[in-house]
N, C-alpha and C positions, 0 to 999 in steps of 0.2 A: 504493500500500500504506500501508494507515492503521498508526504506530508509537506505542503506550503504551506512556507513562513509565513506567520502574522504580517510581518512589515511587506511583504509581496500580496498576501491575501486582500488585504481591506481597501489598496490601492488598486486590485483589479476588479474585486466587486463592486466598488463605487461606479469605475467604468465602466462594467457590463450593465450597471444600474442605467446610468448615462446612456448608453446603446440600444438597451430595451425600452427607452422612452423614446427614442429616433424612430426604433426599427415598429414599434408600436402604433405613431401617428400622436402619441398623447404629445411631443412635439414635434408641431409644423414644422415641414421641411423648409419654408422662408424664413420664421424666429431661428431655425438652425445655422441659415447661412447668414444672419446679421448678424447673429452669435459671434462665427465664424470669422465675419470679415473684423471684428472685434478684437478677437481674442488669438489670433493664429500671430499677429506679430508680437504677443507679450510672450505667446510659448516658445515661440525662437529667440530671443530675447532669454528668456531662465535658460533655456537650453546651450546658447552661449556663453552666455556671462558662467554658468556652470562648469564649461570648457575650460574657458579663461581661466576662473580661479584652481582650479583644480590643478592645471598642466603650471601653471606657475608653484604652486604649493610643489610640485614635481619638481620644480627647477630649485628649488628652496629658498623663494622668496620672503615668503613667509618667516622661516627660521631665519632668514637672516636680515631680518626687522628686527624681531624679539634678540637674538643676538645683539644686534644694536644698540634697541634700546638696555638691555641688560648693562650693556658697557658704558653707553650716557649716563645710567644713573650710578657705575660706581668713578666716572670720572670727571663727573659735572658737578654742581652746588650739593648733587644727592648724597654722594658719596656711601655710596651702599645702603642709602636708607631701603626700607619694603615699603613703606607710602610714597616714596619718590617712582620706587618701579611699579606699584600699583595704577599710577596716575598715569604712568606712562600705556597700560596696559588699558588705560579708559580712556585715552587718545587713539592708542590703536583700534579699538574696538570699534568705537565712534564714529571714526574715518571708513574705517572697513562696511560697515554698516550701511552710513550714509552716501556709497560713494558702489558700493560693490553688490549690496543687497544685505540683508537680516540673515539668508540661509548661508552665504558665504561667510560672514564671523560664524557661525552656529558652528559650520563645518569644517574651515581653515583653521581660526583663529584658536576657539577652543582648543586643540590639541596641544599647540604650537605655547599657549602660553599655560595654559598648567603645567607643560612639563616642564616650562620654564620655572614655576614656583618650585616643583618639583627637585630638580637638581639644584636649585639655589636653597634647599632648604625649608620651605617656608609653606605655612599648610595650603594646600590648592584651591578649598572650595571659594577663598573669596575672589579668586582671580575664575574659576569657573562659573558662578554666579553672575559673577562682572560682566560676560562677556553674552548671557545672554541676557538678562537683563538690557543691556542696553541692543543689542541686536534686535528687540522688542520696541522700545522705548523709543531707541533713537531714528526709528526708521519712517519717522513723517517727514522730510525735508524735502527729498528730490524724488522723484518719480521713481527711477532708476532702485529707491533703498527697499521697497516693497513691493511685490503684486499688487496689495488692493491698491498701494497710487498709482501702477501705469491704470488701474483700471479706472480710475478715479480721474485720471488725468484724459483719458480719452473721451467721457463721461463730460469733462470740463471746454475739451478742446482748444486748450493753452499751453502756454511752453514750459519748459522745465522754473527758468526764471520764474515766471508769472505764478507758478506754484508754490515756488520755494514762498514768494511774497504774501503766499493765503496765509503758508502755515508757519509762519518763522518764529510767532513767539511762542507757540505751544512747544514746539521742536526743544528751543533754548528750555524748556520748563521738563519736560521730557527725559532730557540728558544731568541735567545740573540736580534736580531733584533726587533720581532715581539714585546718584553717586553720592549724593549725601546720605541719603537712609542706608547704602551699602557700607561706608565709611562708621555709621552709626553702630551700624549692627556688628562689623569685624574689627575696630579699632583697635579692640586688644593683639588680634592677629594681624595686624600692619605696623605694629612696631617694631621697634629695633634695625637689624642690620642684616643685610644677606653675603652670602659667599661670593666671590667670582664664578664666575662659569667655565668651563673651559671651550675653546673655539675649535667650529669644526672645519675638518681639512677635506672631506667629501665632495665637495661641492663640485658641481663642471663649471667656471668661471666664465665660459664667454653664454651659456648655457642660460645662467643667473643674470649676467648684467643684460643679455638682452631680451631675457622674460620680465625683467623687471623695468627695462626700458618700451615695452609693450604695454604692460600697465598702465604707468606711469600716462604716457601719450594718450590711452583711453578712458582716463578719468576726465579729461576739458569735452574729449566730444560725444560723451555720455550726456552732460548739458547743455549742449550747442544747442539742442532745438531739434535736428538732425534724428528721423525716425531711431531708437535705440536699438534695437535690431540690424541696424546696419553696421554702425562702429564694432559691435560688442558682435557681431558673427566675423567682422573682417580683422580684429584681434584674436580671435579662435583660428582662422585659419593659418595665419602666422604663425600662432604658436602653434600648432597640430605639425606643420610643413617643417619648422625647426626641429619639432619632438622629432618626426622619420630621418631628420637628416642624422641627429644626434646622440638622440637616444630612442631609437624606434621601437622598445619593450616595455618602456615606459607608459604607453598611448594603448588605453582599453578600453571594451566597449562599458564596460561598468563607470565610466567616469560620466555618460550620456545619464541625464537624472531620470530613469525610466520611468521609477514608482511615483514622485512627484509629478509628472507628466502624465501617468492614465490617471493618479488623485485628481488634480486639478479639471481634468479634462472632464471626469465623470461629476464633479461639485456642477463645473462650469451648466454643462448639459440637466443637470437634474435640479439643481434651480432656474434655469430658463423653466421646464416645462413647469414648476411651482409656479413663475410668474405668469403663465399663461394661461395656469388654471385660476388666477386669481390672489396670489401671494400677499401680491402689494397693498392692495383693498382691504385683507386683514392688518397688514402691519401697520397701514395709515392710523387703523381707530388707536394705537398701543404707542405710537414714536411721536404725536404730538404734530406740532406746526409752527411755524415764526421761526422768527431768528433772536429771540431774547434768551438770557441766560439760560434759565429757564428750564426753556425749550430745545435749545442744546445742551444743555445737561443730560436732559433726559433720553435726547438720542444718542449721542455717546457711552450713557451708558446701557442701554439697550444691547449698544451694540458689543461693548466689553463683557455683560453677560453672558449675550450668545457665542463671544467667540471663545469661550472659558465652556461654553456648555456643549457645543459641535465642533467648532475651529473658525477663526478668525476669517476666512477666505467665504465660505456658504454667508455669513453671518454678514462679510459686508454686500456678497451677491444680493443678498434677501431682501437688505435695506438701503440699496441704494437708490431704487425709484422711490423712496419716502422721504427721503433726500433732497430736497427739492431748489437749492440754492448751494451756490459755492462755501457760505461760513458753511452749512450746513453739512454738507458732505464732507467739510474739513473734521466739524463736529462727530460725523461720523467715523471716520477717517480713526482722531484721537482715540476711540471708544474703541476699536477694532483690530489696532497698531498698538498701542500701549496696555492695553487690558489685558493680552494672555500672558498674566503670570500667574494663575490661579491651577490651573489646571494641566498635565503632561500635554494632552492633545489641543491645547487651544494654538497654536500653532507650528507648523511643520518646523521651524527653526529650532523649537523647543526637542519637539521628539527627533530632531537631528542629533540637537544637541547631549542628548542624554544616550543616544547610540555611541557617543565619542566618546561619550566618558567611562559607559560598559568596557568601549573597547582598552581604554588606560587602566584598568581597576579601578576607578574611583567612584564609587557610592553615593548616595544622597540619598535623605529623607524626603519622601514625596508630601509627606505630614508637613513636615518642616519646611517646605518648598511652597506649599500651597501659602503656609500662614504668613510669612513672608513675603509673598507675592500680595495676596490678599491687601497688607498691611501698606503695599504700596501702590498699589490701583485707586483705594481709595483717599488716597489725598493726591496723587498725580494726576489723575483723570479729571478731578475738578480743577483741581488748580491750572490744568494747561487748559480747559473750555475755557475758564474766567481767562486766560490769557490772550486767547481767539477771540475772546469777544470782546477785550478792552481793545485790542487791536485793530479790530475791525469796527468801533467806532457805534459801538451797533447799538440801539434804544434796550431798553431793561423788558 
């Protein structure tokens, strides 16, 4: 008897789910192909940037960041402080995030800097917490840092810029916030002093500087404005065409993100047909209206519920035609990007993120994870609407 893995299972059930409403008629073949013309350049888009990050993680760009930073903080002002390398770990993170996507730190980053606590000594979870926590949090800025904003953003039909300007001050509350209550909570485990590290000699050098010069060049036209799908599949093929030249054993089909592609695809598909049967018409009487605090409060956190109770991605699908203004769907946005820290499955980055930590040995209380999260949704999620809405200027 042939046994599929959970994490293979529930990702092809969804999309057989997704297929038997196609193959069914319960959704129209038109709602299919608007879906469609929708949603096929944000999947090539994950499915690049997924490239991207991965074949550079291969090059060891990544480790020799954390490397870096390791060595700035025992030779800068830090001088081997662990709150000096902590900080530095919630810049990388941040960057990473905002610039690479939420499932790229979940995936990259994670590894790279626990083990960095790891051989420096120093206990891992607050640097493993750190990194997704803010891969959560910090991921309202640019289109590019989450799914629900390319969706959000197409939804809007404006440029990277013009977004960043919806959401810039929830973002700043977002990031600064969530590192404070982290700081609150491990203080005692960020003090003192860490070891050197020792540096590694592994590396293919012309391998690295020009994976990380590929990067580098694709983080400006990831905001250009410039459909994202195009920069970010024409960095994939450069590094793919280096990986054969260089290290062609490197380059596998398990690095193409399979299971998040038929997940997505089957959400995508099986809330369409929800909206068609009527979705929104329920959700209107429940998410309120206007644009006063309020009333973005309230949609935001509708939406932080549900993505704590199903996953972040169905939850903004559901409620985005209730949505009905830009603060609004920013409001959404907050409530749907910062809310899942409650739950394993409220977002894909989380249950990424906690396959990387299986894979290091590292442990955690999902008890302990939930109350903790818990503890900070509820003061981040109001505080960054109150920030949306003073920003935007908006009547009470």
């Amino acid at each position: 008897m042939v046994t599929i893995p959970r994490n293979v299972a529930i990702p092809a059930v969804v999309f057989l789910a997704g297929a038997g409403c196609l193959a069914s008629g319960a959704l129209p073949w038109p709602d299919f192909l608007a879906l469609a013309g929708r949603t096929v350049p944000i999947l090539l888009f994950v499915t690049a940037m997924t490239l991207v990050t991965e074949l550079a993680d291969a090059a060891g760009v990544f480790r020799a960041l954390t490397g870096w930073i390791a060595l700035r903080g025992l030779n800068s002002g830090g001088r081997g402080r662990v709150l000096v390398l902590w900080l530095f770990v919630v810049l990388l993170s941040t960057l990473s995030t905002v610039f690479l996507s939420l499932d790229s730190t979940a995936v990259l980053v994670t590894p790279v800097v626990v083990l960095l606590a790891i051989h420096a000594k120093i206990p891992p979870l607050p640097f493993a917490l750190t990194t997704i926590w803010l891969a959560n949090t910090g991921s309202l800025l640019l289109p590019v840092s989450n799914l629900t904003n390319l969706l959000a953003q197409h939804q809007l039909d404006t440029s990277p810029v013009r977004f960043a300007a919806l959401v810039w001050a929830p973002s700043v509350v977002g990031v600064l916030l969530p590192v404070l209550i982290l700081w609150l909570i491990f203080r005692r485990d960020l003090r003192g002093r860490y070891r050197p590290l020792a540096r590694a000699t592994d590396a293919d050098r012309p391998l690295l500087v020009t994976a990380g010069a590929i990067v580098l060049l694709l983080l400006p036209a990831l905001v250009s404005g410039v459909p994202v799908f195009i920069p970010s599949g024409i960095a994939a093929l450069f590094l793919l065409a280096l990986f054969f030249v260089r290290r062609h054993a490197a380059v596998r089909w398990s690095m193409v993100p399979w299971r998040p592609l038929l997940l997505t695809i089957g959400l995508f598909m099986v809330v369409q047909t929800l909206h068609t049967h009527g979705l929104a018409a329920l959700l209107a009487q429940v998410s309120g209206h206007g644009d006063g605090f309020t009333s973005l409060l309230r949609l935001s956190g509708i939406g932080a519920l549900a993505a704590n109770g199903v996953n972040n991605l169905p939850a903004y699908l559901a409620l985005e035609p209730v949505a009905g203004s830009p603060v609004r769907l920013a409001a959404l946005l907050i409530g749907v990007n910062m809310g899942p820290l409650v739950s394993p499955w409220a977002s894909l980055a989380t249950l990424l993120w906690h396959e990387r930590l299986k894979s290091l040995g590292l442990s955690i209380s999902w008890g302990g994870f939930a109350l903790a999260g818990l503890a900070a949704v509820v003061v981040v999620v109001p505080l960054a609407v109150l920030s949306l809405w003073l920003s935007a200027g908006l009547p009470a």
